[in-house]
C-alpha positions in Angstrom: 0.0 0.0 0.0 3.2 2.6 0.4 3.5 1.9 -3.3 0.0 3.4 -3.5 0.2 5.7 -1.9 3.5 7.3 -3.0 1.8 7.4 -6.8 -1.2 9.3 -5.2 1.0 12.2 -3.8 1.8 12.9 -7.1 -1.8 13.7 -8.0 -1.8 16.3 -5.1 1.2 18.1 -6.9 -0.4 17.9 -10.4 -3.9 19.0 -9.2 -2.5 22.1 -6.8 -0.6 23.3 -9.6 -3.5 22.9 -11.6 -6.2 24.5 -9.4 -3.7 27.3 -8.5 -3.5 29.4 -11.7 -7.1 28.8 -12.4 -7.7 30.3 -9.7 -5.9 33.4 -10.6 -7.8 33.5 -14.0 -11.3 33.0 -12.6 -13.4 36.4 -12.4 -17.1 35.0 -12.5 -17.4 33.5 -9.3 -20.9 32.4 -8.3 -22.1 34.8 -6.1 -24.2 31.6 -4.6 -21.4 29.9 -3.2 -20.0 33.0 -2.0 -17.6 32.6 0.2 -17.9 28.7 0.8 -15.2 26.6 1.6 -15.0 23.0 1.0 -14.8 21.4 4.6 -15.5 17.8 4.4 -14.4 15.0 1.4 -16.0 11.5 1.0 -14.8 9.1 -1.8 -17.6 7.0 -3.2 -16.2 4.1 -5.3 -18.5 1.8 -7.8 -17.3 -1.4 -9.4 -19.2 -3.1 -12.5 -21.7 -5.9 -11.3 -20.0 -9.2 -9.6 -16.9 -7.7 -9.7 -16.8 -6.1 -6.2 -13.9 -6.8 -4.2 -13.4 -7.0 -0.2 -14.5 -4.7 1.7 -11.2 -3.6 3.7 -9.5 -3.3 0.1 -12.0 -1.1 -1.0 -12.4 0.9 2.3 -7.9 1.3 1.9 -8.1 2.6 -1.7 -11.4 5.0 -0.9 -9.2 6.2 2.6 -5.9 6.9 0.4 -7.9 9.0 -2.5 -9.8 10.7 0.4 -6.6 11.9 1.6 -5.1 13.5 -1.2 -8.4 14.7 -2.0 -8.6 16.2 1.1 -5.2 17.7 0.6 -6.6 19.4 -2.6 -10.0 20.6 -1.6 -10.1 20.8 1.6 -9.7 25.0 2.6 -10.8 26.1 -1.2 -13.0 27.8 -2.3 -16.5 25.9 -3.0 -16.9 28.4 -6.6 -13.4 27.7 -7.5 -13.7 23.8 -7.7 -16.9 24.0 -9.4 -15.4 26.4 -12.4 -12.3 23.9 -12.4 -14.3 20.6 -12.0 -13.7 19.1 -15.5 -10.3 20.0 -15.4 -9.7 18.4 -11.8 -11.6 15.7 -12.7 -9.7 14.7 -15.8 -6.2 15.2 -14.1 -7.5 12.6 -11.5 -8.8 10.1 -14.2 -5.1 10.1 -16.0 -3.0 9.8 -12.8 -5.5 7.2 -11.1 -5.1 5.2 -13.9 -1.5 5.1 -14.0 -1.4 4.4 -10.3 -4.1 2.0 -9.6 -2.7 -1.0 -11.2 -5.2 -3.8 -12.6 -7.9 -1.2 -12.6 -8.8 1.7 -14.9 -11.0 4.9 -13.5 -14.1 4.5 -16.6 -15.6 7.7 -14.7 -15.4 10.1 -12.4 -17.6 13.0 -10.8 -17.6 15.6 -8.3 -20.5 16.7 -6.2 -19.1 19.9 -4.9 -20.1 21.9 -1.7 -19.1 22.4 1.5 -19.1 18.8 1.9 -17.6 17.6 -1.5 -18.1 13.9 -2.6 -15.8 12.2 -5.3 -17.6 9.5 -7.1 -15.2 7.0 -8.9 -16.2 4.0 -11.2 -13.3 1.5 -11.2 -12.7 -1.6 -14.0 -10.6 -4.5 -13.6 -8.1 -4.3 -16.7 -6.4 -7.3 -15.9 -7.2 -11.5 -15.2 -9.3 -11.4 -12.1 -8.8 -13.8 -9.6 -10.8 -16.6 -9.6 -8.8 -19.4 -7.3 -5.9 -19.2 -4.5 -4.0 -21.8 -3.7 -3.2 -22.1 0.0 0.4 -24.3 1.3 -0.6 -24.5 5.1 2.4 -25.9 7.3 2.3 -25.8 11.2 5.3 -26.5 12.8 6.1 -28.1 15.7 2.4 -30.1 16.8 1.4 -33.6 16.2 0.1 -33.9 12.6 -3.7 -35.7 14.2 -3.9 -32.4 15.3 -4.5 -31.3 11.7 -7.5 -33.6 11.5 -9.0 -32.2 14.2 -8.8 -28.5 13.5 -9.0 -29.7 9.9 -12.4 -27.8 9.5 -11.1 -24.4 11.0 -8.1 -24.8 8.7 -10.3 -25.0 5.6 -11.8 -22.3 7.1 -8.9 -20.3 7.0 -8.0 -21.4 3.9 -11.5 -20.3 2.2 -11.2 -16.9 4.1 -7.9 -15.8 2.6 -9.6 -16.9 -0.9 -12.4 -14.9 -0.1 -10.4 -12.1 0.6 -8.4 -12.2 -2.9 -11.3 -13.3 -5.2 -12.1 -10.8 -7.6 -9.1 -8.9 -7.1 -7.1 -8.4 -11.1 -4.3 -10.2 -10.6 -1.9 -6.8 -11.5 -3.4 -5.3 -8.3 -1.2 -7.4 -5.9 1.5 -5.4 -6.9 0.2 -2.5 -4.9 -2.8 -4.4 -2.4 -0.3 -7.1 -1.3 0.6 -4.3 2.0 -2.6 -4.7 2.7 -3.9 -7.9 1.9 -1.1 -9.5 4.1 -2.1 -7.7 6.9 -6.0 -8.7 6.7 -5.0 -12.5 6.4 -2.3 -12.4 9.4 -5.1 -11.0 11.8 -7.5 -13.4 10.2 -5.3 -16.4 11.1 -4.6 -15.0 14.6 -8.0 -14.8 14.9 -8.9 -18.2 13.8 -5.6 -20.2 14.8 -5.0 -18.2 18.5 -1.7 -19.0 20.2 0.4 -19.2 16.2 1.8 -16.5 14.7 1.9 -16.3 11.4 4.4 -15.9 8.5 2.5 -14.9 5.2 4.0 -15.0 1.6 2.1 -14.2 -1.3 3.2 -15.6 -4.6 2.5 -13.7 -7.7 2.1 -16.0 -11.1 0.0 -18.4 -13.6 -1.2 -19.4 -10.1 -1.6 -17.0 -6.9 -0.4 -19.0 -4.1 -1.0 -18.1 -0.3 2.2 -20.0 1.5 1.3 -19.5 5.3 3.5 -20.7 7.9 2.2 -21.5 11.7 4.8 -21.4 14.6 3.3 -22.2 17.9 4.0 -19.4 20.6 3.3 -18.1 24.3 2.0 -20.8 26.9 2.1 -23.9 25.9 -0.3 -28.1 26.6 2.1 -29.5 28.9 -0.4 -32.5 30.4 -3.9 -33.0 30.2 -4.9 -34.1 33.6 -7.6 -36.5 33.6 -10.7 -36.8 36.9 -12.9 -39.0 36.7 -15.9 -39.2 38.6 -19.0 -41.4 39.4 -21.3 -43.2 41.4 -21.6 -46.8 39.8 -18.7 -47.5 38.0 -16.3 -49.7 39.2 -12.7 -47.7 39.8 -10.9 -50.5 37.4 -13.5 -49.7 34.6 -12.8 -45.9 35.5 -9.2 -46.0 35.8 -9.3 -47.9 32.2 -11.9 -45.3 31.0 -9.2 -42.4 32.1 -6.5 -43.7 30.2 -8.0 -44.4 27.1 -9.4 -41.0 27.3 -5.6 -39.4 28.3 -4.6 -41.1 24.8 -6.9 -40.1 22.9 -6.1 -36.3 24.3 -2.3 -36.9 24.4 -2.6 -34.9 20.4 -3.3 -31.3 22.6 0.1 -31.6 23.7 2.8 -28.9 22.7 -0.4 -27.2 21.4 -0.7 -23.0 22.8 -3.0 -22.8 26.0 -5.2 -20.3 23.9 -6.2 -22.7 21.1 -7.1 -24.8 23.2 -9.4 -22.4 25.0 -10.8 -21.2 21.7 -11.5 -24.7 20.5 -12.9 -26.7 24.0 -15.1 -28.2 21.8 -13.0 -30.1 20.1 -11.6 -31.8 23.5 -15.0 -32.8 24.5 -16.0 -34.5 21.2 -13.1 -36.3 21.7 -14.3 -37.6 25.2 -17.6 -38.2 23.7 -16.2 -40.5 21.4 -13.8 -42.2 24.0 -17.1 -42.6 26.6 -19.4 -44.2 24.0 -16.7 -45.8 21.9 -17.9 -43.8 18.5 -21.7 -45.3 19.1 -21.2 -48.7 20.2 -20.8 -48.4 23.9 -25.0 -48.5 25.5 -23.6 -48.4 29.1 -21.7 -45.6 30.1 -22.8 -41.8 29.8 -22.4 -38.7 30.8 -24.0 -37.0 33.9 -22.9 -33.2 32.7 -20.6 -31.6 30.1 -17.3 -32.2 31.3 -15.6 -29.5 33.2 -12.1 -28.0 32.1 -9.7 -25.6 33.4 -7.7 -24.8 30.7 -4.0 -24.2 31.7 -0.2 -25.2 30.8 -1.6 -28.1 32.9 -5.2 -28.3 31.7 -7.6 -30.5 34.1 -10.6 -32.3 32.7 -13.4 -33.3 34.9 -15.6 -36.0 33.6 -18.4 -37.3 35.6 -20.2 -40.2 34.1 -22.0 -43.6 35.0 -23.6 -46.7 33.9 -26.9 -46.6 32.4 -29.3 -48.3 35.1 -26.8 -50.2 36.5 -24.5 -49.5 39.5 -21.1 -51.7 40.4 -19.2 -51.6 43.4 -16.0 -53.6 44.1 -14.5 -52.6 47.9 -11.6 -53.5 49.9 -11.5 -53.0 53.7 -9.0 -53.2 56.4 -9.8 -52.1 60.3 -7.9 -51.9 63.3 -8.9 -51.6 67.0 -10.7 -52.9 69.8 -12.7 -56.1 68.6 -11.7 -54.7 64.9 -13.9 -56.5 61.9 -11.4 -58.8 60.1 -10.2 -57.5 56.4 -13.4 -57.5 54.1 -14.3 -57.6 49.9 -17.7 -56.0 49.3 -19.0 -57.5 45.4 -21.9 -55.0 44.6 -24.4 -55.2 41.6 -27.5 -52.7 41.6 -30.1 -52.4 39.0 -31.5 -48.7 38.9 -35.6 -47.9 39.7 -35.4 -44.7 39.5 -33.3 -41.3 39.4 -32.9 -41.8 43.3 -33.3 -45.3 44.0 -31.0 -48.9 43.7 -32.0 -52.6 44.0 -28.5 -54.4 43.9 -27.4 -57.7 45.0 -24.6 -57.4 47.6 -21.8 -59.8 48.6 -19.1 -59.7 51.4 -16.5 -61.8 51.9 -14.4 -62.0 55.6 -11.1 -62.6 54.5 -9.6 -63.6 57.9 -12.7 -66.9 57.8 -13.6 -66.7 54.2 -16.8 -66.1 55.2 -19.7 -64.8 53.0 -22.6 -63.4 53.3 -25.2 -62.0 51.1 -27.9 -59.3 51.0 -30.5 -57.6 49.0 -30.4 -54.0 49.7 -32.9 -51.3 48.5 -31.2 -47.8 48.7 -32.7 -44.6 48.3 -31.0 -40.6 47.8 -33.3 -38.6 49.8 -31.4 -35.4 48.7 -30.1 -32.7 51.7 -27.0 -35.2 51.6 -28.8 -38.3 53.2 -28.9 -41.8 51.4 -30.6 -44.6 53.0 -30.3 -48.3 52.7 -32.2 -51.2 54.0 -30.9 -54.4 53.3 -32.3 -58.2 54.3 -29.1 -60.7 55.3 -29.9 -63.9 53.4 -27.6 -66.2 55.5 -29.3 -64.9 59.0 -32.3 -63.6 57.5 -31.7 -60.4 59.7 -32.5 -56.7 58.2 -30.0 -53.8 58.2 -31.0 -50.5 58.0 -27.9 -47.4 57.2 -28.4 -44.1 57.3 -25.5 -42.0 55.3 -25.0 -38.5 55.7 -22.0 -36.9 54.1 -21.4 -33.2 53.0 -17.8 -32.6 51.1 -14.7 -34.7 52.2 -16.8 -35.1 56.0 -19.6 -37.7 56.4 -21.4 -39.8 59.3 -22.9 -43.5 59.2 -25.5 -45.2 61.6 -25.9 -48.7 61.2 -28.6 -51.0 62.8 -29.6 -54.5 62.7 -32.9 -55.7 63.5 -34.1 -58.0 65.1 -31.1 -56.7 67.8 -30.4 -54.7 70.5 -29.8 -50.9 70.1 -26.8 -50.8 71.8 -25.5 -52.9 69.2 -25.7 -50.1 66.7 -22.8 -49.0 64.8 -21.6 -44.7 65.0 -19.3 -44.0 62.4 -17.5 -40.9 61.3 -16.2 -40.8 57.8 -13.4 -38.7 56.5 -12.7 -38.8 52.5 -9.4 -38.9 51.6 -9.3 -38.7 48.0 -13.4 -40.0 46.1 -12.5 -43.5 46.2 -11.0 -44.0 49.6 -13.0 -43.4 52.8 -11.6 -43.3 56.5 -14.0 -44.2 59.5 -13.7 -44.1 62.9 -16.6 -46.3 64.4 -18.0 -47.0 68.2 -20.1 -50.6 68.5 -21.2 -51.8 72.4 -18.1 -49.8 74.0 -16.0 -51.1 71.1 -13.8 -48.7 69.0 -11.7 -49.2 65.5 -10.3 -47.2 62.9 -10.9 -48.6 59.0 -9.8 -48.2 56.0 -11.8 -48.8 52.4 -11.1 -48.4 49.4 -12.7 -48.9 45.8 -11.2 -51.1 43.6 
């Protein structure tokens, strides 16, 4: 665009010396105008039909005119430019079409007065472009990540077309200062976190070769929580890794595309989770939660579909401690709220087993509540839950029995799959351990 507009300065030097000894020749002044002066320029500019070009080029050529115009006309006298208008008008139509390459002024008018417009009527003289070929290379990221982005960078790609098309191909010569600027802020825009390098080649064929280099903050680790209610920690540790490689791509990629683009993450987990359609099991409770960061954290909170597993290990220590336990649970979902499963537990320290059917319930404010009939004594069990962040509280009764055989516990979370409980049973007192396996 300097090109441009150094050519255009030499209209301002042809037209003042122009106007100048008009002016001096110029007796019948219309008494009209007065003493008008021309305060205000605005540059109008008309293509032929379908041959329009983008807007920001258009609004850079009309801008650069307007300021030698206003240079000119701007201070003079509103009578003077009217007497002179056909010979301002036809020094502007030679010079304009020696310095507007690819383009030829076919007409030009003034509408003079205190605020004096210029109304030009450009013509492509040259090939118009009609196709751009883009050469995108990103350096330095995993090449899946182009399939994922693929659809932004075809976006991209048809932008900087869109930007070109139209434009006579002798044009670039001058509109490549500013056509280079419009695509690097349309990348950055699109592709946030690269910077750019932009080359234009100029030929039978117009090529676009753009260059990404990742910058600023960078994926160092994806960080993977998974949460749930039913699943099984083996399923859900299995679930997190195969998610963690499928998201291993991110890595290396800038913190801000990834922001931009958290989409893409997710449709990723979404495939992981239902394994592209044909897992019926598993879902998602919410839209997983992400904190985007050099160390971005992803948390997923999903279940089985009407089903709940538990697998538990347990260790206590104390007075009159239980012996080391497994706890096999299967449940079968009646509702939003409520669980029928089939529990078995196994004393390690006898090999003992016992079984129960347990009915549980979620009665919301924190409190769950299970009732559950002991098929190898054919005694009930009624537990009463209450827990409210890492902190939590268990009552345990077995009926028929005696109340003071009633378990007290309090539970302290250590981490969601590992509970620590302090418990008080007829003057007896131990400290467990459990953990989900």
């Amino acid at each position: 665009m300097n090109k441009l507009k150094g050519c255009l300065w030499v209209v301002v030097i042809i037209l003042l010396t122009t106007i100048s000894p008009l002016a001096y020749g110029s007796s019948n002044l219309s008494a009209e105008d007065g003493n008008k002066i021309v305060s205000l320029v605005d540059v109008r500019l008309e293509f032929p039909e379908k041959k329009e070009i983008y807007s920001d080029i258009e609004e850079r050529i009309a801008n650069s005119i307007q300021k030698v115009a206003r240079t000119i006309l701007v201070g003079q006298k509103v009578s003077l430019i009217k007497q002179n208008r056909n010979e301002i008008t036809h020094v502007m139509k030679a010079v304009f079409d020696k310095v507007l390459w690819g383009y030829q002024v076919t007409d030009i008018d003034l509408i003079v007065g205190e605020k004096t417009y210029i109304l030009v009527e450009l013509a492509p003289t040259s090939i118009l472009i009609e196709k751009v070929k883009v050469d995108l290379q990103i350096q330095g990221v995993n090449d899946k990540i182009v399939e994922v982005v693929n659809e932004e960078l075809e976006m991209v790609s048809n932008e900087i077309t869109e930007v070109m098309l139209g434009l006579p191909v002798d044009s670039l010569h001058w509109s490549s200062d500013v056509i280079k600027p419009i695509l690097y802020h349309l990348v950055k825009w699109q592709l946030p976190g690269f910077e750019p390098t932009i080359d234009l080649g100029i030929g039978k064929e117009i090529t676009v070769d753009l260059k990404l280099v990742p910058t600023g903050e960078l994926i160092k680790d994806i960080q993977i929580d998974i949460v749930t209610q039913s699943l099984p920690r083996i399923f859900s540790n299995a679930l997190e890794k195969r998610i963690e490689l499928e998201l291993k791509i991110f890595e290396g990629l800038p913190v801000a595309l990834l922001d931009k683009y958290q989409d893409k993450v997710i449709e990723i987990v979404d495939q992981a989770i239902y394994n592209n359609g044909r897992n019926e099991f598993v879902y998602l409770n919410d839209r997983p939660q992400m904190d985007v960061g050099s160390v971005t954290n992803l948390t997923i909170d999903v279940d089985w579909i009407d089903y709940k597993m538990e697998f538990l290990g347990e260790v206590s220590v104390g007075v009159n401690a239980p012996g080391p336990a497994l706890y096999l649970s299967l449940g079968k979902r009646l509702g939003t709220d409520t669980v029928l499963q089939l529990q078995n537990k196994i004393t390690l320290d006898r090999l003992l087993g016992t079984v129960s059917i347990d009915l549980e319930h979620n009665f919301g404010a924190n409190f769950v509540a299970n009732v559950g009939y002991n098929l190898n004594d054919s005694k009930i069990n009624a537990r009463l839950d209450w827990r409210k962040g890492k902190f939590g509280a268990t009552l345990n009764q077995t009926y028929p029995g005696d109340f003071r055989d009633s378990r007290i516990s309090i539970n302290y979370y250590l981490r969601p799959y590992t509970k620590l409980s302090l418990t008080h049973q007829n003057k007896n007192i131990w400290l467990s351990i459990q953990q989900s396996l």
